[in-house]
MARVO-644932 format. One record per residue (C-alpha): x, y, z; residue in one letter. Coordinates in steps of 0.02 Angstrom, whole numbers, padded with zeros to 5 digits, always signed. Layout:
BEGIN
XYZA
...
This chain:
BEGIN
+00334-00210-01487X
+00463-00358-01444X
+00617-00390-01336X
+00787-00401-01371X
+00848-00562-01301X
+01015-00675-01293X
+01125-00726-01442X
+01063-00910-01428X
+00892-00854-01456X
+00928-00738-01623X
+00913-00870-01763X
+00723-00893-01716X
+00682-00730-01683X
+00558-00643-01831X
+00574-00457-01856X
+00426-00340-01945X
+00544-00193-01927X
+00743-00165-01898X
+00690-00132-01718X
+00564-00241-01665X
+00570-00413-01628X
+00419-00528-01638X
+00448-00695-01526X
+00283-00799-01540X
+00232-00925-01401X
+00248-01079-01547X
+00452-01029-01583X
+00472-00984-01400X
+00434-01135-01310X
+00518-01277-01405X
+00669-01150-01418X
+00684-01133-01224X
+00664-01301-01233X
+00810-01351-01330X
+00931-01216-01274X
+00903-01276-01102X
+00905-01464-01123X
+01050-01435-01259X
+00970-01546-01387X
+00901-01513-01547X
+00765-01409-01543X
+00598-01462-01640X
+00436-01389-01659X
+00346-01461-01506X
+00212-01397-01359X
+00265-01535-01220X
+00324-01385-01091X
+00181-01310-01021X
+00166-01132-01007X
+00220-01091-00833X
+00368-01216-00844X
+00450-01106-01000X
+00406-00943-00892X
+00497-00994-00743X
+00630-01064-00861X
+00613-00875-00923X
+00656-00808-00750X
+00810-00878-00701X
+00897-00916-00864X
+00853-00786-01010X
+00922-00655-00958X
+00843-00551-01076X
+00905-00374-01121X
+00755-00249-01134X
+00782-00082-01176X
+00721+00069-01106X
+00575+00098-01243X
+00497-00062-01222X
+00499-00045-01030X
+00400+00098-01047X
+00297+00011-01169X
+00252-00146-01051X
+00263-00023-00896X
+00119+00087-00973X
-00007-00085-01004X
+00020-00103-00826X
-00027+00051-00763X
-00164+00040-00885X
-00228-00146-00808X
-00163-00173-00627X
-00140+00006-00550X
-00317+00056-00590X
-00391-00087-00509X
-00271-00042-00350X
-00331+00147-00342X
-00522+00097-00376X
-00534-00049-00217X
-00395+00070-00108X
-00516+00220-00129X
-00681+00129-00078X
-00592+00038+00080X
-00538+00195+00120X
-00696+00291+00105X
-00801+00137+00185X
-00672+00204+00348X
-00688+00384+00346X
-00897+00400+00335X
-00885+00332+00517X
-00812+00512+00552X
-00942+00622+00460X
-01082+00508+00530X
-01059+00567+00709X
-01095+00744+00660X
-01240+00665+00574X
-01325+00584+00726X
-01241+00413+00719X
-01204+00430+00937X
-01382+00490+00964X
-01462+00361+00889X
-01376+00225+00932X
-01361+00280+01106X
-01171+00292+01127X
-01128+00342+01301X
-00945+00390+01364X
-00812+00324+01258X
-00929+00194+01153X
-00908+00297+01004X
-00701+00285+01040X
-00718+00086+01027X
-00830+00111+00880X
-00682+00185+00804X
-00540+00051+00882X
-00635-00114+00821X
-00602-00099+00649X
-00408-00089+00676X
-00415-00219+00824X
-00477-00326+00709X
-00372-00301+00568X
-00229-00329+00700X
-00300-00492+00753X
-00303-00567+00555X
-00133-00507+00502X
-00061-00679+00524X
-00189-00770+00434X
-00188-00627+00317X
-00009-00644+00277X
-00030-00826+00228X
-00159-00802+00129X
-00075-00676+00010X
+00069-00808-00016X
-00051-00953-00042X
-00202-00886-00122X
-00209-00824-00294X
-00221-00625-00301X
-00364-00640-00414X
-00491-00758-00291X
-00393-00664-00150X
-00465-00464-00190X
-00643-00483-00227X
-00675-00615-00066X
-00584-00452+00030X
-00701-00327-00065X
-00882-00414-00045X
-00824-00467+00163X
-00812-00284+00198X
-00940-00218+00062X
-01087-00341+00146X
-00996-00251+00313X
-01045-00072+00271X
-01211-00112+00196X
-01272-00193+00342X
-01200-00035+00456X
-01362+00075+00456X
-01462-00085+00505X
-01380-00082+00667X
-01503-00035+00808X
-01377-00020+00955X
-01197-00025+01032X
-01160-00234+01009X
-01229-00235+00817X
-01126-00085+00769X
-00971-00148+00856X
-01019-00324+00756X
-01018-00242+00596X
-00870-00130+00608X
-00781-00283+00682X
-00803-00399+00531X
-00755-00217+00393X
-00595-00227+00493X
-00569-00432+00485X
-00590-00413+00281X
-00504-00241+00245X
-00350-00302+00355X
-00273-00396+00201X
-00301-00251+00082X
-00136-00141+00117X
-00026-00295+00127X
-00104-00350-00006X
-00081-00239-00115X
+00085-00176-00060X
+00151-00359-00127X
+00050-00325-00300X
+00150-00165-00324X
+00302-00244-00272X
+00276-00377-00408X
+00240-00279-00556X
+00333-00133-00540X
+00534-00083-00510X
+00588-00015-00369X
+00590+00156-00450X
+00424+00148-00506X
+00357+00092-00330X
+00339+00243-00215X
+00226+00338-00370X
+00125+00183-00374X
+00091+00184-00178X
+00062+00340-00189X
-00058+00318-00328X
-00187+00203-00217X
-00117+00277-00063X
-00163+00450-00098X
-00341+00395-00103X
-00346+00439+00062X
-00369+00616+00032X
-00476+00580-00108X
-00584+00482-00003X
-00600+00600+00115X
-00651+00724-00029X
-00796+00639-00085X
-00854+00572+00103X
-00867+00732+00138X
-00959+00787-00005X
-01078+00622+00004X
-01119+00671+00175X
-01148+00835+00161X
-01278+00795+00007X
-01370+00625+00105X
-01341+00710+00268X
-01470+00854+00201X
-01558+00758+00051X
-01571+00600+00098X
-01628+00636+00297X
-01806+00546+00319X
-01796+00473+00176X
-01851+00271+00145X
-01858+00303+00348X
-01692+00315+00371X
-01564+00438+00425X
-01460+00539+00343X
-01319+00438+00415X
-01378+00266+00372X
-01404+00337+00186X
-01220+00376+00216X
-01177+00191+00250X
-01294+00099+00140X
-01236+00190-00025X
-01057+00156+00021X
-01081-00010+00037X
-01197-00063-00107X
-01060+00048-00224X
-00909-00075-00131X
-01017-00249-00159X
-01056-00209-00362X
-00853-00181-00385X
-00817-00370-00339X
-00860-00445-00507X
-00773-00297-00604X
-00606-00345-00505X
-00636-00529-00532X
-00644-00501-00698X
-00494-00382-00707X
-00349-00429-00601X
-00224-00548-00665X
-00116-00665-00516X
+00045-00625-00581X
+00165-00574-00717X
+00153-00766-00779X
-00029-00784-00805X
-00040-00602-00855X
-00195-00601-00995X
-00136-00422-01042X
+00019-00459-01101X
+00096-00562-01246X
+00219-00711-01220X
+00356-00582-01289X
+00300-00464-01138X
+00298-00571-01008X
+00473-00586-01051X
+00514-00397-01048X
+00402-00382-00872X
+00512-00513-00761X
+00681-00427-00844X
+00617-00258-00796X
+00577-00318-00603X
+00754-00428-00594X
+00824-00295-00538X
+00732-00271-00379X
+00818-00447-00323X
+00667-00489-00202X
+00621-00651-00307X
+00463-00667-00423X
+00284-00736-00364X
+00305-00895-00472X
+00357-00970-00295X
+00184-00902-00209X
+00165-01085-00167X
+00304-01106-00062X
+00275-01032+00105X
+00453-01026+00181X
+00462-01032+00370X
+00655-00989+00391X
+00610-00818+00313X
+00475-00798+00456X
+00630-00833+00559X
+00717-00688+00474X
+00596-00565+00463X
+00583-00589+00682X
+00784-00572+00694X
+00816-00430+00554X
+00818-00268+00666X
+00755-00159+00522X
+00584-00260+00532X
+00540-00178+00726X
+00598+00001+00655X
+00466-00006+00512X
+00341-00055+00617X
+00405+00059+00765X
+00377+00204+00592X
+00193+00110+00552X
+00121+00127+00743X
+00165+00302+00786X
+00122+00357+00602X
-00031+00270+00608X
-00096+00327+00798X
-00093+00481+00711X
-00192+00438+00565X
-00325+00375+00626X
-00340+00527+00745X
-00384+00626+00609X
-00487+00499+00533X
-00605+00460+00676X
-00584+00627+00749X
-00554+00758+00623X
-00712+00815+00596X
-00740+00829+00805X
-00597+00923+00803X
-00674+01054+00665X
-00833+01032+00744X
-00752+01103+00916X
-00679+01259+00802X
-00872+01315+00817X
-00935+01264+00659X
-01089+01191+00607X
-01109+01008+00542X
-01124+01050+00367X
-00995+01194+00382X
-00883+01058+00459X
-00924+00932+00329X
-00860+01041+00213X
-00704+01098+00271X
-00642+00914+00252X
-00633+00931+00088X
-00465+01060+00079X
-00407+00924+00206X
-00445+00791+00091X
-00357+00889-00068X
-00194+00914+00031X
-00190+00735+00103X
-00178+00692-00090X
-00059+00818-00144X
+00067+00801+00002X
+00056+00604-00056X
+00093+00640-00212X
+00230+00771-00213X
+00334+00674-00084X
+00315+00513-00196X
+00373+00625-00337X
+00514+00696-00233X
+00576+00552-00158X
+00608+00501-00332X
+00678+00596-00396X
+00811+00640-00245X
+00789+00452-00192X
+00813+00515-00027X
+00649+00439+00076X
+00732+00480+00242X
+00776+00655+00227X
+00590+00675+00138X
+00513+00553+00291X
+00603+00700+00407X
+00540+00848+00335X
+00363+00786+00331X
+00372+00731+00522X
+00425+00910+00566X
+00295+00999+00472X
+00174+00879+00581X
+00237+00920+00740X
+00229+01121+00696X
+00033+01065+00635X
-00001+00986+00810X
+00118+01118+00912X
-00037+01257+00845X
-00164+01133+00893X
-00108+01122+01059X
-00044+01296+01095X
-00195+01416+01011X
-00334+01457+01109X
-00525+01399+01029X
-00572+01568+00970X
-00639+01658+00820X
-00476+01754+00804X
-00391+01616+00789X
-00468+01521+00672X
-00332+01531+00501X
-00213+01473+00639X
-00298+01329+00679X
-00344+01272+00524X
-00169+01283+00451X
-00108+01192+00606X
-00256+01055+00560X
-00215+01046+00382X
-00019+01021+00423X
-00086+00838+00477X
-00112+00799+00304X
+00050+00765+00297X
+00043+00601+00407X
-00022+00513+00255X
+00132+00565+00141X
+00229+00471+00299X
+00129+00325+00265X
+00162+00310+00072X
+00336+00323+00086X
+00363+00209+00241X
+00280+00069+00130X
+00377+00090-00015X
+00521+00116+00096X
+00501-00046+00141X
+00473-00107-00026X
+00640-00063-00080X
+00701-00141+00075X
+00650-00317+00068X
+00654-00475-00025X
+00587-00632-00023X
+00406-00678-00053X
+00361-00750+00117X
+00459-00620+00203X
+00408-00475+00113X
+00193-00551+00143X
+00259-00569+00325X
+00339-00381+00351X
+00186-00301+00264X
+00058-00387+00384X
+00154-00344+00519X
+00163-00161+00454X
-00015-00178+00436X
-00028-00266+00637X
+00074-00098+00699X
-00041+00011+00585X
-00203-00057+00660X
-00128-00041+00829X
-00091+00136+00811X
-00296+00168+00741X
-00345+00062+00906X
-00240+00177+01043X
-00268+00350+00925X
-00455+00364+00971X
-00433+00294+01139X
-00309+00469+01175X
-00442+00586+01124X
-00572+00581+01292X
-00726+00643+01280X
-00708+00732+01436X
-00556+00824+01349X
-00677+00900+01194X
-00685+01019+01109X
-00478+01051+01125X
-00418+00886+01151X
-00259+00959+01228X
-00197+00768+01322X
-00211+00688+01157X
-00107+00831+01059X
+00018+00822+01185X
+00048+00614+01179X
+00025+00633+00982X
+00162+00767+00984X
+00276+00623+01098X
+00261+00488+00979X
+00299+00592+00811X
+00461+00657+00892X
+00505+00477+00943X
+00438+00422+00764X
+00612+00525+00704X
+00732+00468+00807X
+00668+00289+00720X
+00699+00349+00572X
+00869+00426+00593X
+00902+00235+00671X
+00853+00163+00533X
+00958+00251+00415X
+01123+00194+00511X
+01036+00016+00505X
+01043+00017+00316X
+01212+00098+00289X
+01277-00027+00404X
+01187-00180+00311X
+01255-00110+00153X
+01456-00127+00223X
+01405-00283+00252X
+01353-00345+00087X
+01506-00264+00037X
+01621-00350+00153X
+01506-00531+00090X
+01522-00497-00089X
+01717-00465-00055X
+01745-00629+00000X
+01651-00724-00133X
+01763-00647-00257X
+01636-00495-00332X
+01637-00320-00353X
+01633-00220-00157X
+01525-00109-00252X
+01377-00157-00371X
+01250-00043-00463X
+01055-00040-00396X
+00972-00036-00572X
+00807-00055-00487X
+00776+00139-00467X
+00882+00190-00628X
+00862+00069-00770X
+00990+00046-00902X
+01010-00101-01023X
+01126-00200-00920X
+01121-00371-00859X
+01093-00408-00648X
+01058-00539-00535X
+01045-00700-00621X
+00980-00768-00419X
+00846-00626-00439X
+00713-00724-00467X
+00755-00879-00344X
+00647-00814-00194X
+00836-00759-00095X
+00771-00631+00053X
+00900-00470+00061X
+00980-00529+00173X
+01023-00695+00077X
+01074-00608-00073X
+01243-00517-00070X
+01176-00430-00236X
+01042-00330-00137X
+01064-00146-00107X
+00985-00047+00023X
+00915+00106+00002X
+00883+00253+00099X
């Protein structure tokens, strides 16, 4: 498989077929060499590797077509996006088995009085809220590769060392430090995705390690269902502790696999050829929000931005009220079952249909909002389904009659993590910049852990088994979650005039075409890859 590339480059190239072009690193560098210097160009090795590659990304300009896209596209969902579904899973399964453990006997035996087991629930996020700033530095300045497994075996030594706790202060300890090391993992690897895929490849891809949500609820439910009978007594421990400890020795044993596994960037990509890494920064130049070659630079007039750009407080105004609601089923979801009159195991189990939809919903709204590209109207529809979902809750009585009702209206939150996936790639497509685009999704990642620290803290214990104040305020901040959106949409259609009125007056086009989310053969943004924020870039389209 090869690239098509620029007329200067066609002497050297080396075909095996008609079609397919063969560009080896020993013709390639002293090429780029010459055609940029403009002298002769001799066989030579005296540009290094990553000096030709940025070289690559802002003056090639190569023209890849649509087959060897696909080609490079499907090594990287072969590589990258497995590693990114395997480490979002097990963060998000370390999370959820705090839920199933308190029908398990986690409160009992730890002696959780009043609303201990609440702030059990809110430490995790408080501390992921606390290391977003650090958190956002560190994705600019430290290589995604070291970056990953530190973040995996901080939170993996976390959850082992869970059902070791003897009391209140060592389980708020422990929980504390699994939220300090899993509060990098969703900005984290929202920049990833951002780097190796196109805009119209991103919201599948989010939803791909997103939607492990449900399937991490899935398979907590079905591990504590089996060590919540099985493993009870056992080694002398609880069913619940089993719960923790297997979690967390299968989280610590991934670390060297990812090590081994991940690649930093499109530059240093082992995967790929010298020919690919080519067709991989072409395919992405259309996004226009720069290339992580410039990870080193940590620009603070794009922290400046991202404080002034109005669009910035609506995402995160999205990411809190989503998120309050998240984590209510999360933490309190199986309570909530529970107070439907069902046993623990019986409750255990009906997670799982909660755990299927969660995934589904992700993934169908991905699909759709891809195929529409509409996210708003989608973002809309799915809000509205979860205010009918928590109208039921709130208005059914707790009886057997009632039951299907109830459940339906329970299952309709599923839908609050289809919100999620499409608010992060909404803000994917949205913004540029590497330090900016670190910043925005640790500050997504602040609001989301501020919405999991006031979610539990609305559900009382004195309010159980209905919960009816908590519905009620959840209800409140969903319907103000759509006026946000609806905001945001004149936000972006107003942003886009003016990029239109800027490229005007420089003499361009009003109009220009977003290849990112439909990719054709034709040549964009020769500034894509020189680390311009949206806002800086009169090429950038938004999209809503």
């Amino acid at each position: 498989m090869g690239f098509h590339v620029p007329d200067f480059l066609r002497p050297w190239r080396a075909t095996r077929h008609a079609d397919e072009l063969q560009v080896g690193r020993e013709g390639l560098e002293p090429l780029l060499a010459s055609s940029l210097s403009n002298e002769p160009c001799l066989p030579r090795f005296s540009e290094s590797s990553e000096g030709i590659m940025r070289d690559i990304d802002r003056d090639a300009n190569a023209v890849v077509t649509a087959a060897e896209s696909r080609a490079v596209r499907r090594k990287i969902d072969l590589i990258i996006l497995p590693l990114l579904i395997w480490v979002y899973f097990l963060q998000i399964l370390d999370k959820t088995v705090l839920g199933f453990s308190a029908i398990f006997g986690l409160p009992e035996d730890l002696d959780l009085r009043g609303n201990q087991y609440s702030l059990v629930g809110a430490i995790a996020p408080i501390a992921q809220l606390a290391i977003q700033p650090v958190s956002s530095w560190l994705i600019v300045r430290v290589p995604h590769r070291v970056l990953m497994p530190a973040l995996v075996l901080g939170w993996g030594l976390a959850q082992t060392a869970t059902p070791f706790c003897r009391d209140f202060t060592q389980l708020m300890t422990a929980r504390f430090f699994l939220g300090v090391f899993e509060g990098g993992c969703l900005p984290l690897f929202s920049v990833i995705t951002g780097h190796w895929y196109t805009r119209g490849e991103q919201p599948l891809r989010v939803a791909a390690w997103y939607g492990t949500n449900g399937l991490g609820t899935v398979f907590a439910a079905l591990l504590s269902f089996g060590l919540g009978r099985v493993g009870e007594g056992h080694g002398g421990l609880r069913g619940w502790q089993w719960i923790f400890l297997s979690t967390g020795i299968l989280t610590v044993i991934t670390v060297p696999f990812v090590y081994l596994r991940l690649d930093n960037d499109i530059h240093s990509a082992r995967f790929l050829t010298e020919s690919q890494k080519i067709g991989a920064l072409e395919r992405v130049r259309g996004n226009q929000t720069g290339s992580s070659s410039t990870k080193e630079n940590w620009k603070w007039k794009q922290i400046r931005e991202v404080l002034l750009d109005i669009k910035t407080w609506l995402f995160l105004g999205m990411a809190l009220g989503n998120n309050l609601g998240a984590q209510v089923t999360v933490t309190f979801g199986p309570l909530i079952l529970s107070g439907l009159g069902y046993n623990k195991y019986t409750t255990t189990l009906l997670n799982i249909p909660f755990g299927v939809m969660q995934y589904l919903v992700i993934m169908f709204t991905a699909w759709g909002a891809v195929k529409l590209r509409l996210k708003a109207p989608t973002l809309c529809a799915m809000i509205l389904i979860i205010l009918a979902g928590l109208s039921t809750l709130h208005t059914l009585p707790r009886s057997q009659n009632q039951i299907g009702g109830l459940l339906a209206g329970f299952y309709c939150l599923a839908f609050i993590f289809g919100c999620n996936t499409l608010v992060v790639s909404w803000i994917l497509a949205n913004t540029a910049g590497q330090t900016k685009r670190a910043a925005v999704m640790s500050l997504y990642n602040a609001a989301s852990s501020t919405g999991n620290v006031v979610g539990p803290l609305l559900f009382q214990t004195q309010d159980a088994p209905a919960y009816l104040p908590g519905l009620r305020t959840t209800m409140g901040v969903f319907a103000a979650m759509l006026v946000i959106v609806l905001v945001q949409v004149g936000v972006l259609a107003g942003l886009n005039k003016r990029q239109e009125r800027i490229r005007v007056g420089r003499g361009k086009p009003a109009r220009v075409g977003d290849v990112s989310v439909a990719r054709s053969d034709a040549r964009v943004g020769e500034r894509a890859f020189d680390d311009l924020t949206d806002l800086e870039n009169d090429e950038f389209v938004y999209l809503y």
